[in-house]
C-alpha positions in Angstrom: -6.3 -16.2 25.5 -4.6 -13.4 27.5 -6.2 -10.1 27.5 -3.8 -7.4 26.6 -5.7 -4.4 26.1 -9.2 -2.9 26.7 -11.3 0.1 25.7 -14.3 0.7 28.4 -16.8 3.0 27.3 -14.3 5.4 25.3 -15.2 8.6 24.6 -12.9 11.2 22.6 -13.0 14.6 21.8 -11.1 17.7 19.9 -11.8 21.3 21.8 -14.7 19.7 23.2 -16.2 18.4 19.9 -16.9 14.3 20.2 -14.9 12.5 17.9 -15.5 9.2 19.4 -18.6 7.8 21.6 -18.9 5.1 23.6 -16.3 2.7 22.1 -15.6 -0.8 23.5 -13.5 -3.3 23.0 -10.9 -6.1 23.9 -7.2 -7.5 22.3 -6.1 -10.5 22.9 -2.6 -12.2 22.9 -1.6 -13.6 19.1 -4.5 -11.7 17.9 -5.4 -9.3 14.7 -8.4 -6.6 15.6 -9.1 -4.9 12.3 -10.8 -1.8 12.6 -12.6 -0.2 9.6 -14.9 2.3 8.5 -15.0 5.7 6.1 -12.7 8.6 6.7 -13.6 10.9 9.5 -15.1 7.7 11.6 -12.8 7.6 14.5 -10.9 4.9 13.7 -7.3 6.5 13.9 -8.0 9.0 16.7 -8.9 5.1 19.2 -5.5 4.4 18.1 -3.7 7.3 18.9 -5.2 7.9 22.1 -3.5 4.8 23.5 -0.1 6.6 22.3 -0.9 9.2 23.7 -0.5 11.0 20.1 -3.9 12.9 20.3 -2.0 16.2 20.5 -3.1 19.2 22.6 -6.2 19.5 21.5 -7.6 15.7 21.7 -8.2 14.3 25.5 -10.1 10.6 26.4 -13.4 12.9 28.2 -14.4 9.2 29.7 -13.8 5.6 30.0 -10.8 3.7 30.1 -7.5 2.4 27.7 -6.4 -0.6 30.1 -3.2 -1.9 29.2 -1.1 -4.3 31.6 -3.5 -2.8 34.5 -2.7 0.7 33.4 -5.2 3.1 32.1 -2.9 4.7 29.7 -4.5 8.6 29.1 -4.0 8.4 33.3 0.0 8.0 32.9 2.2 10.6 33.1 4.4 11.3 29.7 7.4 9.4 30.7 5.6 6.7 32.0 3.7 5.9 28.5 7.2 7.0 26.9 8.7 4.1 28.5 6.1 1.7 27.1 5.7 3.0 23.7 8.3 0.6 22.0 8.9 -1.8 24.4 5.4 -2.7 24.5 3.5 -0.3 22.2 4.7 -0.2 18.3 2.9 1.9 16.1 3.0 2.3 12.2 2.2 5.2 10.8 0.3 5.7 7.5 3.2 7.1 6.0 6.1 5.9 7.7 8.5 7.9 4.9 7.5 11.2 6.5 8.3 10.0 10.4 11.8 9.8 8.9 14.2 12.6 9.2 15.4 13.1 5.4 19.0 14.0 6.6 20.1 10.9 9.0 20.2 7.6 8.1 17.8 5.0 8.5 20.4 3.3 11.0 21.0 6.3 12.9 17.3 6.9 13.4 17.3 3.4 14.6 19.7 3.2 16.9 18.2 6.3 19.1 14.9 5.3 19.0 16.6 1.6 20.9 18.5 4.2 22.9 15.9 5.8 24.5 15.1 2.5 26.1 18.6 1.5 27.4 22.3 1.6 26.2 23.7 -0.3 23.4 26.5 -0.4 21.6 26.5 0.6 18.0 27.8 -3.2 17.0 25.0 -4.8 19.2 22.8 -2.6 17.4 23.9 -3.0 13.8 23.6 -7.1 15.0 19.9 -7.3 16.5 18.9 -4.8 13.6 20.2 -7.2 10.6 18.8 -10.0 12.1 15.0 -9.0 12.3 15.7 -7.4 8.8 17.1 -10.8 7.2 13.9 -12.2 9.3 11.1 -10.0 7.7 13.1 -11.2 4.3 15.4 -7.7 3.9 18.2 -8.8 1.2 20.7 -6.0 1.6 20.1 -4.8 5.4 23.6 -3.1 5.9 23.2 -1.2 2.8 19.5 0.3 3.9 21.0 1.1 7.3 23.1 3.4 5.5 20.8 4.8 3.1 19.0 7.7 3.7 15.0 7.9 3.5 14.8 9.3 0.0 17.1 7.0 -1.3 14.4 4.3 -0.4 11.2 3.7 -2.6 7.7 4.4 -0.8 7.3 0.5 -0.7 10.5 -0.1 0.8 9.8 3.2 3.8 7.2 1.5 5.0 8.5 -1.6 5.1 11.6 -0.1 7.3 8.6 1.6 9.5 7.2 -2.2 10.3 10.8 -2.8 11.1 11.3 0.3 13.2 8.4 -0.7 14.7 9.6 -4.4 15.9 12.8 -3.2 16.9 11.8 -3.7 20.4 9.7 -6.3 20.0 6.4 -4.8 21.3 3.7 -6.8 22.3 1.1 -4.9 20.6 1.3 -3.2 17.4 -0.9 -0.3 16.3 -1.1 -0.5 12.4 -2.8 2.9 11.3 -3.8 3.0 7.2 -0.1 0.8 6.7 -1.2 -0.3 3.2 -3.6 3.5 2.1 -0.8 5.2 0.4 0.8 2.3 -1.8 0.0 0.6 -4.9 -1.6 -2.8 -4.8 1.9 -4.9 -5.6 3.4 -3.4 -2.7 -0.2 -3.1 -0.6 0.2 -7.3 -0.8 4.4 -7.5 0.3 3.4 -5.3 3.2 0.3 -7.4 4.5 2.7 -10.6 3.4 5.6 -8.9 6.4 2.8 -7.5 8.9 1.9 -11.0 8.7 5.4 -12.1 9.2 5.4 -10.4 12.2 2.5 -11.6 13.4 3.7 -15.2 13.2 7.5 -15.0 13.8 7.0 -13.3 16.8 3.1 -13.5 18.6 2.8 -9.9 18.3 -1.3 -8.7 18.5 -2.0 -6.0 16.0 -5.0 -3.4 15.5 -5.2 -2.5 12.3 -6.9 0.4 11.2 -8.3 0.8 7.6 -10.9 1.4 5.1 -10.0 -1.7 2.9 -12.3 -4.8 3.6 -9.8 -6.5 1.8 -7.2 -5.9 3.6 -9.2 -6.6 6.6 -10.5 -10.0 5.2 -6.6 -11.2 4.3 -5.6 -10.5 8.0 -8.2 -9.3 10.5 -9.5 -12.3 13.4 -12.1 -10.0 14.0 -13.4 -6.6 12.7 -14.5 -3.4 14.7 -17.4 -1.4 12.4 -17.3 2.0 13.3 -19.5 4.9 11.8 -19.3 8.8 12.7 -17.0 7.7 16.2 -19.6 5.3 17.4 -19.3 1.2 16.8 -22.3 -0.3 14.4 -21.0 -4.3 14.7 -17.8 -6.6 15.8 -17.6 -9.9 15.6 -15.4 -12.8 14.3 -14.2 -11.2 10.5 -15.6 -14.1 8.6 -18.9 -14.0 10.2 -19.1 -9.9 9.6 -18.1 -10.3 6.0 -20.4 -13.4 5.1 -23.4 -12.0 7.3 -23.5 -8.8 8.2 -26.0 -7.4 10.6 -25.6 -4.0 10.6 -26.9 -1.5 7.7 -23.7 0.5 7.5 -21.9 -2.7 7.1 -23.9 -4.2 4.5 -23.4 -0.4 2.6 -19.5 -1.1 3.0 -19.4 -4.7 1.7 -21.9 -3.4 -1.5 -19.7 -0.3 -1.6 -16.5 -2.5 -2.9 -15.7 -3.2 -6.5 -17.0 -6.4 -7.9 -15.0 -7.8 -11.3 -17.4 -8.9 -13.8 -16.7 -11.3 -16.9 
């Protein structure tokens, strides 16, 4: 399989504080990487740095984020502006509040694709009911007109995986995507990021604390602890067999039903 991306020997920081050590790791074409561990571990600051979302206080202090031949931290803003989209998606953990309350979900659409070339508003409004009717959206002209809060929690973030795909990125960076919903809608949103997955070949990291989650959709799982990685491997040979002491405390640490 084709590479697509690659951490060398990451290490992050915030004012000089280490928030991540010595991270490696690879993503492959058509592949899921699911990375887990407790809050505070890291695993959403990896992510970010490849977005180049770290903020003025977070900087890559060594290694490399290869994608394409690119080390991203390396590009200048408009470079990595140009590929986040195109070839980067992200989903945020709540995609309700990366929505401006007072446009509508179609305008918010349509300048995100315009920031990558000019289309028409009827092209638009075309491509954008077609990947909605194709991640299973009954009504798609009528949430392209809505606003945000007209639109349950459930259905934000399933407009965020679709704001994400707009542009048909290669890789998609999934961070927390099912955290903040109840487990009804937690299942529909793994069911569409799996969707995606197979409708159009996109390779996903996923970030999350939910072994579950990681179980239903992960090819292979990251293990971090305190910004440092404890295991990786093949999901189903993590889960079933374990090697590493904080991963054996994760799998003990989820609920077990009982008769």
């Amino acid at each position: 399989m084709e590479e697509l991306l690659r951490y060398d020997h990451v290490d992050i920081s915030y004012l000089g504080r280490p928030a991540v050590r010595d991270v490696s790791f690879a993503l492959h074409s058509g592949e899921i990487l699911g990375i887990v561990g407790e809050s505070g571990s890291g695993k959403s600051t990896l992510i970010q740095a490849a977005m180049g979302l770290l903020g003025a206080e977070g900087c890559v202090t060594r290694g490399e984020i290869r994608y394409k031949g690119k080390n991203l931290p390396d590009l200048p803003p408009k470079e990595l502006r140009k590929l986040c989209g195109p070839e980067l998606g992200y989903i945020f953990q709540s995609a309700g509040s990366s929505f401006c309350p007072i446009r509508t979900v179609g305008a918010q659409l349509l300048e995100t694709m315009r920031e990558h070339g000019k289309i028409s508003k009827a092209d638009f409004q075309a491509q954008a009911l077609e990947l909605l009717e194709k991640l299973g959206f009954a009504h798609g002209k009528r949430i392209l007109g809505s606003y945000p809060f007209e639109l349950s929690g459930g259905m934000q973030q399933r407009i965020g995986i679709a704001a994400a795909m707009l542009l048909n990125p290669r890789v998609l960076f999934a961070d927390e995507p099912t955290s903040a919903l109840d487990v009804t809608i937690q299942k529909q949103v793994i069911e569409e990021m799996l969707l995606v997955h197979r409708t159009f070949g996109t390779s996903i990291v996923l970030v999350t604390h939910n072994l579950g989650v990681i179980g239903a959709m992960a090819d292979r799982i990251l293990v971090l602890k305190d910004g440092e990685a404890v295991e990786s491997g093949k999901t189903q040979d993590v889960l079933t067999n374990p090697q590493a002491d904080y991963t054996r405390a994760l799998l003990a640490a989820v609920p077990k039903l009982r008769r």
